[in-house]
N, C-alpha and C positions, 0 to 999 in steps of 0.2 A: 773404324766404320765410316763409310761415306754415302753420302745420298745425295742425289739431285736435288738441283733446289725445288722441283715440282716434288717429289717425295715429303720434300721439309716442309712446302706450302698445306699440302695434305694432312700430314700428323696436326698441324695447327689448326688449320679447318676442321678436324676431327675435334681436338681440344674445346673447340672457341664453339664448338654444336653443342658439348657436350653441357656446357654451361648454359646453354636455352638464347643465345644471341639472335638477334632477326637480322633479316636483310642480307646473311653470307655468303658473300660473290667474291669470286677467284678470276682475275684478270690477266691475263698473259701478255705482257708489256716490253716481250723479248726482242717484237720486230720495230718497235717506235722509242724503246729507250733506252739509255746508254747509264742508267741509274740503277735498273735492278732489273730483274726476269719476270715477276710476280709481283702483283697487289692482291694482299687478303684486304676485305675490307669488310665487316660485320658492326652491329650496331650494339650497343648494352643499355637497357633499359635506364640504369641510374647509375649513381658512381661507385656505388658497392659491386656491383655486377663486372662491373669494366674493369676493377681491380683485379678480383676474382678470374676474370676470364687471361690477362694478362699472366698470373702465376700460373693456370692450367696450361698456357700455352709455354711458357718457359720450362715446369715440369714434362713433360710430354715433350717437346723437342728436344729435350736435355736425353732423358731417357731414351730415346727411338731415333734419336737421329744423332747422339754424341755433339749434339752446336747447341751454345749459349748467344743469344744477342749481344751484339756489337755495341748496339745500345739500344735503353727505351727510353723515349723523349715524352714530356707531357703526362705521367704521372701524378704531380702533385695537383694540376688540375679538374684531372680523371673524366676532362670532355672529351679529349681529341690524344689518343694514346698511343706512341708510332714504336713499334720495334723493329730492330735493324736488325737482318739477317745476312747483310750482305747482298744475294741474290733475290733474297722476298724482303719485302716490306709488309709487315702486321700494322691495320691502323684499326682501332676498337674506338669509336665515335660512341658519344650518347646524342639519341635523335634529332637535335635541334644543331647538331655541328655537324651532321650528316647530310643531314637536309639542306647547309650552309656550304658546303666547302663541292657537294655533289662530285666527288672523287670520280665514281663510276660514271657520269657522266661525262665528265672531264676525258675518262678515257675512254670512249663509249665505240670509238673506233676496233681499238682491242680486243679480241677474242674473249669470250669467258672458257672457264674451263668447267665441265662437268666436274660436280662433288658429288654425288649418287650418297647424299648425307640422310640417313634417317631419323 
């Protein structure tokens, strides 16, 4: 099976909703970087959440889209939690490293992408 990586960024954004995350924006980082396609970038309330949201999302892309992360970085911390997809980048921040590092800002050139998330 294969899927784009906008399909794979989707299945995760579905994942990482599904968990009650705030803040989830979809950046399309195709035409300014030479690093990945996509920035997910969602916030988790506390560190229990952020873990949680991180399995949901490796479940669910595993399942729906046949890909495992490359790698996740920043786990044992559980502020600032990066998964490698390759062509998407998952980062699951808890608020205060959110608010710090302002990712979306950062790219703020960049397109978002509609999530039509309920």
């Amino acid at each position: 099976m294969s899927v784009t990586p906008l399909e794979l960024a989707k299945v995760a954004a579905t994942a990482a909703n599904e968990k009650k995350v705030e803040d989830l924006v979809l950046i399309d980082v195709s035409g300014s970087s030479d690093i990945c396609d996509y920035f997910l970038i969602c916030t988790a309330a506390n560190n229990r959440l952020a873990d949680s949201v991180i399995d949901e999302i490796e479940e669910k892309v595993g399942i729906n889209c046949a890909e495992k992360p490359i790698s996740i970085e920043g786990r044992e911390d559980k502020t600032w939690i990066l998964m490698d997809y390759g062509a998407v980048l998952i980062n699951v921040f808890l608020p205060e490293q959110r608010d710090y590092y302002r990712l979306d800002k950062l790219w703020g050139d960049a397109p978002c992408v509609a999530l039509d998330l309920d």
